[in-house]
VMD Tcl script that builds the backbone (N, CA, C; Angstrom):
set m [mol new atoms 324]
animate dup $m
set s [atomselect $m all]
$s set {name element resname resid chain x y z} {
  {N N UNK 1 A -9.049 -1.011 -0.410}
  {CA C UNK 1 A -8.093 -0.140 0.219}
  {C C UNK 1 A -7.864 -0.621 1.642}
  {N N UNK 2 A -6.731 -0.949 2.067}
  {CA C UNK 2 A -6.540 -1.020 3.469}
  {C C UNK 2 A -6.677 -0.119 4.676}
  {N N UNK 3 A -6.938 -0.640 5.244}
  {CA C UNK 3 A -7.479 0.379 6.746}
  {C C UNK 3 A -6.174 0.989 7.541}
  {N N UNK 4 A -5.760 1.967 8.026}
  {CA C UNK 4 A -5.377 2.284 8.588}
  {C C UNK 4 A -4.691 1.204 10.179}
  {N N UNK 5 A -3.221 1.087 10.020}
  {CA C UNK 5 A -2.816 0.062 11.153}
  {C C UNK 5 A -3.469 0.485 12.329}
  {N N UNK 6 A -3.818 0.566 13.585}
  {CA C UNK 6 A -3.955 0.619 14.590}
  {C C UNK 6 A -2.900 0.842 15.431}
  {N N UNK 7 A -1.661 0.263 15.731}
  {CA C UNK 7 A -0.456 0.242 16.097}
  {C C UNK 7 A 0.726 1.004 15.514}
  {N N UNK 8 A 1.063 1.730 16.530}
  {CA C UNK 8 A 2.081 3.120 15.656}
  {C C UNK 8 A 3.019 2.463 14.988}
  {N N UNK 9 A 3.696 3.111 13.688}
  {CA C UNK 9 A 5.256 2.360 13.373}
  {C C UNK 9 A 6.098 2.029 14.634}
  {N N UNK 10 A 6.546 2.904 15.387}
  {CA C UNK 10 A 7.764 2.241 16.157}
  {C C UNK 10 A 6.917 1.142 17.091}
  {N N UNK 11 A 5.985 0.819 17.441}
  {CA C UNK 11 A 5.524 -0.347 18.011}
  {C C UNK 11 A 5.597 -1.701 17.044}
  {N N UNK 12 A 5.347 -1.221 15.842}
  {CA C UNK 12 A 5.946 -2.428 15.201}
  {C C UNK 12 A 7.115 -2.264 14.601}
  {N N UNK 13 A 7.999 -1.464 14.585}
  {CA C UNK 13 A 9.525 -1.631 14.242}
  {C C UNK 13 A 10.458 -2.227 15.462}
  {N N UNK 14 A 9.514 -2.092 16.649}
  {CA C UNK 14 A 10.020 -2.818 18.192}
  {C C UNK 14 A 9.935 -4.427 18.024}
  {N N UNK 15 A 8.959 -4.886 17.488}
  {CA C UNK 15 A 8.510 -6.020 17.532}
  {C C UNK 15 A 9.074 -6.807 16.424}
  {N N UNK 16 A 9.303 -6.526 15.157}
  {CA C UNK 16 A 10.012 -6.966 14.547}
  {C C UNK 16 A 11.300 -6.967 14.953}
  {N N UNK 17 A 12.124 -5.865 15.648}
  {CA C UNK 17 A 12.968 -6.286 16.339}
  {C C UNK 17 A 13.239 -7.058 16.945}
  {N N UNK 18 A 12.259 -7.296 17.784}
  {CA C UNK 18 A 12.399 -8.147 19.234}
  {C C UNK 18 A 11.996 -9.537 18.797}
  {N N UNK 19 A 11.371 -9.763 17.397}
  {CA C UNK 19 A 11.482 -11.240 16.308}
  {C C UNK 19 A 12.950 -11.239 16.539}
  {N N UNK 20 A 13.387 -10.443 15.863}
  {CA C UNK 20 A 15.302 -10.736 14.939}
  {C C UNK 20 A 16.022 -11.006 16.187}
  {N N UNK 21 A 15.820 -10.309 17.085}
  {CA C UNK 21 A 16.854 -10.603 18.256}
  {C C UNK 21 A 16.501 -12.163 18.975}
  {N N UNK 22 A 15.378 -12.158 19.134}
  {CA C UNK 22 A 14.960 -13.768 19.643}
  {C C UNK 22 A 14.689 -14.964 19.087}
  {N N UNK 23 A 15.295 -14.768 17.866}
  {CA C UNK 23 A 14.852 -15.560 16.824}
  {C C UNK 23 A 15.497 -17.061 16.904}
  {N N UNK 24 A 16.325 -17.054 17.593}
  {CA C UNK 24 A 17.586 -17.934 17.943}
  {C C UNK 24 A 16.787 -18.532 19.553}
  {N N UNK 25 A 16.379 -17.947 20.032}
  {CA C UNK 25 A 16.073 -18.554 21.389}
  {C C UNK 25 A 14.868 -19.575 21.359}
  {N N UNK 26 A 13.784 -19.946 20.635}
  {CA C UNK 26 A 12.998 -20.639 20.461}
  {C C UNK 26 A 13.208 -21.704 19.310}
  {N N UNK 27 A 12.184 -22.700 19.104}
  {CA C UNK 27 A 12.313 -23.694 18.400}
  {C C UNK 27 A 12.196 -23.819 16.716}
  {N N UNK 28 A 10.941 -22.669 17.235}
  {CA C UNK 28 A 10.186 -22.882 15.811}
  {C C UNK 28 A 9.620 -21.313 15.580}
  {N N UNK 29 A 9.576 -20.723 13.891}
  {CA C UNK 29 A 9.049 -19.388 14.043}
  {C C UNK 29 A 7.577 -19.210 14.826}
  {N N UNK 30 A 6.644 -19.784 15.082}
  {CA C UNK 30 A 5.190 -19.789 15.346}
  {C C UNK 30 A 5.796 -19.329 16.543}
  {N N UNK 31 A 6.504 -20.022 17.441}
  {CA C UNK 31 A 6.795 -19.676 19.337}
  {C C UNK 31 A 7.474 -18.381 19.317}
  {N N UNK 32 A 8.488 -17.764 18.118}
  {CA C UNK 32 A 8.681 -16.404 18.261}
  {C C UNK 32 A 7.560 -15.591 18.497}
  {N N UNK 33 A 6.943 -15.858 17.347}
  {CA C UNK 33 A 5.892 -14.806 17.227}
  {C C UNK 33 A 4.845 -14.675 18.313}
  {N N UNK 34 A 4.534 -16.126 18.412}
  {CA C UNK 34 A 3.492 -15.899 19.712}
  {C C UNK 34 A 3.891 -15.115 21.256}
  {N N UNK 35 A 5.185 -15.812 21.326}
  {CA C UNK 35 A 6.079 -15.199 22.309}
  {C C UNK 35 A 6.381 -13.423 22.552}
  {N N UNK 36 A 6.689 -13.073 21.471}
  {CA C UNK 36 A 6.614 -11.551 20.820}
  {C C UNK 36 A 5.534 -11.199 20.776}
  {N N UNK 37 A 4.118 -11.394 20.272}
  {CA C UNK 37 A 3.034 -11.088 19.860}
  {C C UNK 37 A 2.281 -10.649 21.794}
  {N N UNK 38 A 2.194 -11.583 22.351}
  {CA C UNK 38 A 2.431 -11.361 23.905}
  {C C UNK 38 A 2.578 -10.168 24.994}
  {N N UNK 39 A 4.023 -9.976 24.475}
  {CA C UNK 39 A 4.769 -9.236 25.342}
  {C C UNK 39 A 3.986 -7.969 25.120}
  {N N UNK 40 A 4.083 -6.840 23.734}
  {CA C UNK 40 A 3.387 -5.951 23.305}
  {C C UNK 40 A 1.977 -5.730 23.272}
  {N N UNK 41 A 1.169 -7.131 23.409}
  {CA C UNK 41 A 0.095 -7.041 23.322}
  {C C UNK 41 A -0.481 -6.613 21.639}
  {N N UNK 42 A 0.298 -6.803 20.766}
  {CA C UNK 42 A -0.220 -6.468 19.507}
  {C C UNK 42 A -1.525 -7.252 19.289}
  {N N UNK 43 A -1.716 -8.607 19.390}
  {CA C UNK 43 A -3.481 -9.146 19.343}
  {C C UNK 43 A -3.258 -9.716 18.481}
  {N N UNK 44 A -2.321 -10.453 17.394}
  {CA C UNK 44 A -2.468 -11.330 16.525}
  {C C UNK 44 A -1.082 -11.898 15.976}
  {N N UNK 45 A -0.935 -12.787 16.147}
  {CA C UNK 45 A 0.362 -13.292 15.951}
  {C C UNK 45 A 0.528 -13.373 13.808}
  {N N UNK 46 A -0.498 -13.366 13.427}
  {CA C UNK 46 A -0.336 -13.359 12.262}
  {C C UNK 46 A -0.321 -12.024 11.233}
  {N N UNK 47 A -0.623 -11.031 12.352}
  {CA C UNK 47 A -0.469 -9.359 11.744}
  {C C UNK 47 A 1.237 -9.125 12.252}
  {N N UNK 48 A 1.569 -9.744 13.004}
  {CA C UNK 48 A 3.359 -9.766 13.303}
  {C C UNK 48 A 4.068 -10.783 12.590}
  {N N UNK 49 A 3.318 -11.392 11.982}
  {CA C UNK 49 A 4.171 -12.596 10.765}
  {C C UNK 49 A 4.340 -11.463 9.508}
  {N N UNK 50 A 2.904 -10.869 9.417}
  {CA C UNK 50 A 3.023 -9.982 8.059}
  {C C UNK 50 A 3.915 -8.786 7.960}
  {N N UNK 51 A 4.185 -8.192 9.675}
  {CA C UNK 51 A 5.172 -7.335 9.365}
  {C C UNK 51 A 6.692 -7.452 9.460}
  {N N UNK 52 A 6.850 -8.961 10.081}
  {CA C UNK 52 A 8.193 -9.226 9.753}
  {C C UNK 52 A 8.622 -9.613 8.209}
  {N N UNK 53 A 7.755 -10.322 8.167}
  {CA C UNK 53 A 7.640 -10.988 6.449}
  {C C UNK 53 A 7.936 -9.192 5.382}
  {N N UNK 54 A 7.521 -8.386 5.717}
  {CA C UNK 54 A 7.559 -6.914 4.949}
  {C C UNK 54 A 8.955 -6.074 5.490}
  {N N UNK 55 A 9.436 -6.520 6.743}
  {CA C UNK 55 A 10.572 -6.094 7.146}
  {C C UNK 55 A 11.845 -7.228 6.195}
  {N N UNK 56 A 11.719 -8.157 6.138}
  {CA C UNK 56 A 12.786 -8.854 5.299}
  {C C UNK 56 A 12.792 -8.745 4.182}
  {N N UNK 57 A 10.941 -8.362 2.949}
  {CA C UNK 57 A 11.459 -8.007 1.647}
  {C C UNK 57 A 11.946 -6.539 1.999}
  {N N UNK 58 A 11.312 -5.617 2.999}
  {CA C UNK 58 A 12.739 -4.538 2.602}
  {C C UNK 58 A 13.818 -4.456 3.044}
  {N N UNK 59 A 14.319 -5.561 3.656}
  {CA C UNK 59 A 16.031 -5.453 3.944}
  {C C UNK 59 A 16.053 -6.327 3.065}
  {N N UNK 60 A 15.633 -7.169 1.825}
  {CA C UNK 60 A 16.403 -7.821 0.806}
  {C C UNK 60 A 16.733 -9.082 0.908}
  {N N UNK 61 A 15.966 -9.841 2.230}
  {CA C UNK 61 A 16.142 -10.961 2.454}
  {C C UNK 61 A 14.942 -11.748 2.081}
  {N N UNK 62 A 14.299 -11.302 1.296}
  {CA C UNK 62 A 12.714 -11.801 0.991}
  {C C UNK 62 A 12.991 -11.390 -0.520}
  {N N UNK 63 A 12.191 -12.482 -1.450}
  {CA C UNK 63 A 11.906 -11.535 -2.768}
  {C C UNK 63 A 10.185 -11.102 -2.388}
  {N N UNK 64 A 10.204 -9.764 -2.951}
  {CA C UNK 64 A 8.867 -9.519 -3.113}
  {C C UNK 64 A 8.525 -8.003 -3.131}
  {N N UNK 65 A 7.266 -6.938 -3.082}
  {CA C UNK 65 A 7.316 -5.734 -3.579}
  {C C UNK 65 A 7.517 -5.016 -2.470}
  {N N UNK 66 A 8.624 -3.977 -2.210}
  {CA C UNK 66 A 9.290 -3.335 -1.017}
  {C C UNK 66 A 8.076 -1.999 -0.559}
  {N N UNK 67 A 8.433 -1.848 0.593}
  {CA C UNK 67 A 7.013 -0.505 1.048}
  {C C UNK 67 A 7.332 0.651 0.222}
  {N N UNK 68 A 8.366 1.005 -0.387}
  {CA C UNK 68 A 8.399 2.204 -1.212}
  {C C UNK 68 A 8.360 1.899 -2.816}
  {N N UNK 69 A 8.285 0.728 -3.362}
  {CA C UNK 69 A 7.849 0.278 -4.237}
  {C C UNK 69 A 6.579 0.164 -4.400}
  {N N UNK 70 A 5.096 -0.030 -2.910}
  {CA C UNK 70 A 3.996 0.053 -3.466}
  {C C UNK 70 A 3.854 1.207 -2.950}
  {N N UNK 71 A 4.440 2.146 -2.756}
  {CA C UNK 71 A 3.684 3.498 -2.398}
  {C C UNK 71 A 4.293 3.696 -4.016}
  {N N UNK 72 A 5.034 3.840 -4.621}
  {CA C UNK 72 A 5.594 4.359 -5.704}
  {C C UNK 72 A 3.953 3.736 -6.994}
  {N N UNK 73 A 3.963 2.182 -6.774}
  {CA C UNK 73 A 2.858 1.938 -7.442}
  {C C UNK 73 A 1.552 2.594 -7.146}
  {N N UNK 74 A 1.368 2.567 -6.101}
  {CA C UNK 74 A -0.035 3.153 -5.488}
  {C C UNK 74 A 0.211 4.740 -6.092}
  {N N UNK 75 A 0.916 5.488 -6.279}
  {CA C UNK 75 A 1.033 6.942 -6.535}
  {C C UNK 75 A 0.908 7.160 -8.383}
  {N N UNK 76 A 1.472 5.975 -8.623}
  {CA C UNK 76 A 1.486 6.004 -10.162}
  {C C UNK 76 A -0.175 5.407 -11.077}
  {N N UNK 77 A -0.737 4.796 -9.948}
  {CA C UNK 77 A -2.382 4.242 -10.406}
  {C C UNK 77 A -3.093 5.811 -10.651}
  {N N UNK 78 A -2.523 6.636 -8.884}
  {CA C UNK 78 A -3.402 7.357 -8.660}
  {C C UNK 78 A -3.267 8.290 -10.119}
  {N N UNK 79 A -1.905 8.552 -10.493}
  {CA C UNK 79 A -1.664 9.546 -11.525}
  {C C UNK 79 A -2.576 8.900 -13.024}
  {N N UNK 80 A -2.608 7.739 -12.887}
  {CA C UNK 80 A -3.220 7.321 -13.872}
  {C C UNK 80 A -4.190 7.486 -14.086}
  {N N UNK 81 A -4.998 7.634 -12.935}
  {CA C UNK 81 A -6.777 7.624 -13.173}
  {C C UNK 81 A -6.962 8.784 -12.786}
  {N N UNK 82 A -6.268 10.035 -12.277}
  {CA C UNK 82 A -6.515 11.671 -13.529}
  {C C UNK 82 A -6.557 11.889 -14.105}
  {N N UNK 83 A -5.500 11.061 -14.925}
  {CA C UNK 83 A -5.387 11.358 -16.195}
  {C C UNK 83 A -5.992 10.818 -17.379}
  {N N UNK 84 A -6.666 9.439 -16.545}
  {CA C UNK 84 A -8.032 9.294 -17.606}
  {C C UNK 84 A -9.089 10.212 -17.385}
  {N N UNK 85 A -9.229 10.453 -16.392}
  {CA C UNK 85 A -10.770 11.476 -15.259}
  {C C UNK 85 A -10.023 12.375 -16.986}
  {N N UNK 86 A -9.269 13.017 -16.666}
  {CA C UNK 86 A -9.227 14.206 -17.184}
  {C C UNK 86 A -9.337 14.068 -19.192}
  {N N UNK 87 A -9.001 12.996 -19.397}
  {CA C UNK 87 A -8.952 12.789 -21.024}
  {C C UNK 87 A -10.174 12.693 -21.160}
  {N N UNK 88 A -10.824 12.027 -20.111}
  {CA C UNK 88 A -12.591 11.920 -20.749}
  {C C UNK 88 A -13.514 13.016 -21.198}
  {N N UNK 89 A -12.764 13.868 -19.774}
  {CA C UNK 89 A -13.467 15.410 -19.860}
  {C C UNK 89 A -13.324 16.149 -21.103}
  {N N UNK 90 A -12.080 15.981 -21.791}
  {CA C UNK 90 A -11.584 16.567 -22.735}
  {C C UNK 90 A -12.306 16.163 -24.047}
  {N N UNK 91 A -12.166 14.818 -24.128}
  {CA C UNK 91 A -13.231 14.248 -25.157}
  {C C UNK 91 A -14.460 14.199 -25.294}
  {N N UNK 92 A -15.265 14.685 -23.891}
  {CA C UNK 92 A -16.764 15.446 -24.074}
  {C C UNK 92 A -16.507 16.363 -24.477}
  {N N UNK 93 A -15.849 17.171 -24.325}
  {CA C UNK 93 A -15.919 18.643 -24.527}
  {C C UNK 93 A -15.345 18.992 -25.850}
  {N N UNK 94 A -14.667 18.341 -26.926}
  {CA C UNK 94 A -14.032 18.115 -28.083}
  {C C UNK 94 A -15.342 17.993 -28.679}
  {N N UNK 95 A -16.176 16.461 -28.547}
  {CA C UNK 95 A -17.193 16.558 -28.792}
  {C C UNK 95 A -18.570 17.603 -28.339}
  {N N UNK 96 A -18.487 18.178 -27.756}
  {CA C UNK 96 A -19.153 19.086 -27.651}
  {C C UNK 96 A -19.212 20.499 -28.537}
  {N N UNK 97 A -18.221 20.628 -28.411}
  {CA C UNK 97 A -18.089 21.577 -29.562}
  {C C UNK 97 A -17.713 21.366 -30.949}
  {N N UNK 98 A -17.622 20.263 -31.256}
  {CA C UNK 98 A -17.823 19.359 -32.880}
  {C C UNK 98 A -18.720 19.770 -33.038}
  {N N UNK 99 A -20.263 19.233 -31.963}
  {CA C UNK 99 A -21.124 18.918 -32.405}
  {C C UNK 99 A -22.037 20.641 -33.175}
  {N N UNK 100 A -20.900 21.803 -32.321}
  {CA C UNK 100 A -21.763 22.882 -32.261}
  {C C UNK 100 A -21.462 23.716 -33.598}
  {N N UNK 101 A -20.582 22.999 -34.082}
  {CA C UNK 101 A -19.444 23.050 -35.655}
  {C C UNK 101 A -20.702 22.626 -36.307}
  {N N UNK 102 A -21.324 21.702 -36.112}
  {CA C UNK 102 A -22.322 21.114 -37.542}
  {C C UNK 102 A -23.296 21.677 -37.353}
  {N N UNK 103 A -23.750 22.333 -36.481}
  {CA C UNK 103 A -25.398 22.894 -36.395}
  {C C UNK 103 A -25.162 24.731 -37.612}
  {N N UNK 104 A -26.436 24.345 -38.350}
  {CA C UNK 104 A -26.102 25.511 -39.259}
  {C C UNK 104 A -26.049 27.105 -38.265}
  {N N UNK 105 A -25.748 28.443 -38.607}
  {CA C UNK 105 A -25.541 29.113 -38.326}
  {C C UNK 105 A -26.652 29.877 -38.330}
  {N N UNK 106 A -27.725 30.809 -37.829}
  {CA C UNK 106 A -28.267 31.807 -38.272}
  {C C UNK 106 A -28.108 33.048 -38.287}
  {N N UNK 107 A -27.781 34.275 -38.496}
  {CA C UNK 107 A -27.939 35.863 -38.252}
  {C C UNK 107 A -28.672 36.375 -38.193}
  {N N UNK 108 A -28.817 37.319 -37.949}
  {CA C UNK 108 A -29.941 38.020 -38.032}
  {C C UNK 108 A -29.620 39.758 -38.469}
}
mol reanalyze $m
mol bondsrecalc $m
mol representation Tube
mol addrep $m
């Protein structure tokens, strides 16, 4: 499971910005980023590669899985593994009371 960013969204919706807008003024992508990475003080030029790289598959300029596509996946695992949690329960308890079907009866 991933950790929690450190850096609010609009600090990195700034910075990916401030990629797209300067993107043209340097040579090579590495000098954007480092250049950008800098200014904000974000601390890693390669955690600002990953969120531009996630800003272009969701504007459609990237192929690859969009942020509301893995929350959509991530939500559909979670539904999944209730719903085993919960079939298992059901099938002890099916069996449980099978088992209480075969034990003979006494009165008294």
């Amino acid at each position: 499971m991933a950790r929690p960013s450190r850096n609010p969204l609009e600090v990195r919706r700034r910075a990916v910005r401030m990629v797209v807008e300067v993107r043209d003024d340097y040579p090579d992508e590495t000098a954007v980023l480092q250049a950008v990475t800098d200014k904000p003080g974000i601390g890693s030029r390669e955690t600002l590669r990953n969120w531009v790289k996630q800003h272009e598959i969701d504007a459609g300029t990237r192929p690859g899985t969009t942020t509301e596509e893995s929350a959509q996946l991530k939500a559909l695992k979670k539904g999944i593994a209730e719903l085993k949690r919960a079939n298992e329960i059901l099938k002890a308890a099916a069996s449980f009371f099978a088992a209480g079907l075969d034990r003979p009866h006494t009165r008294s």
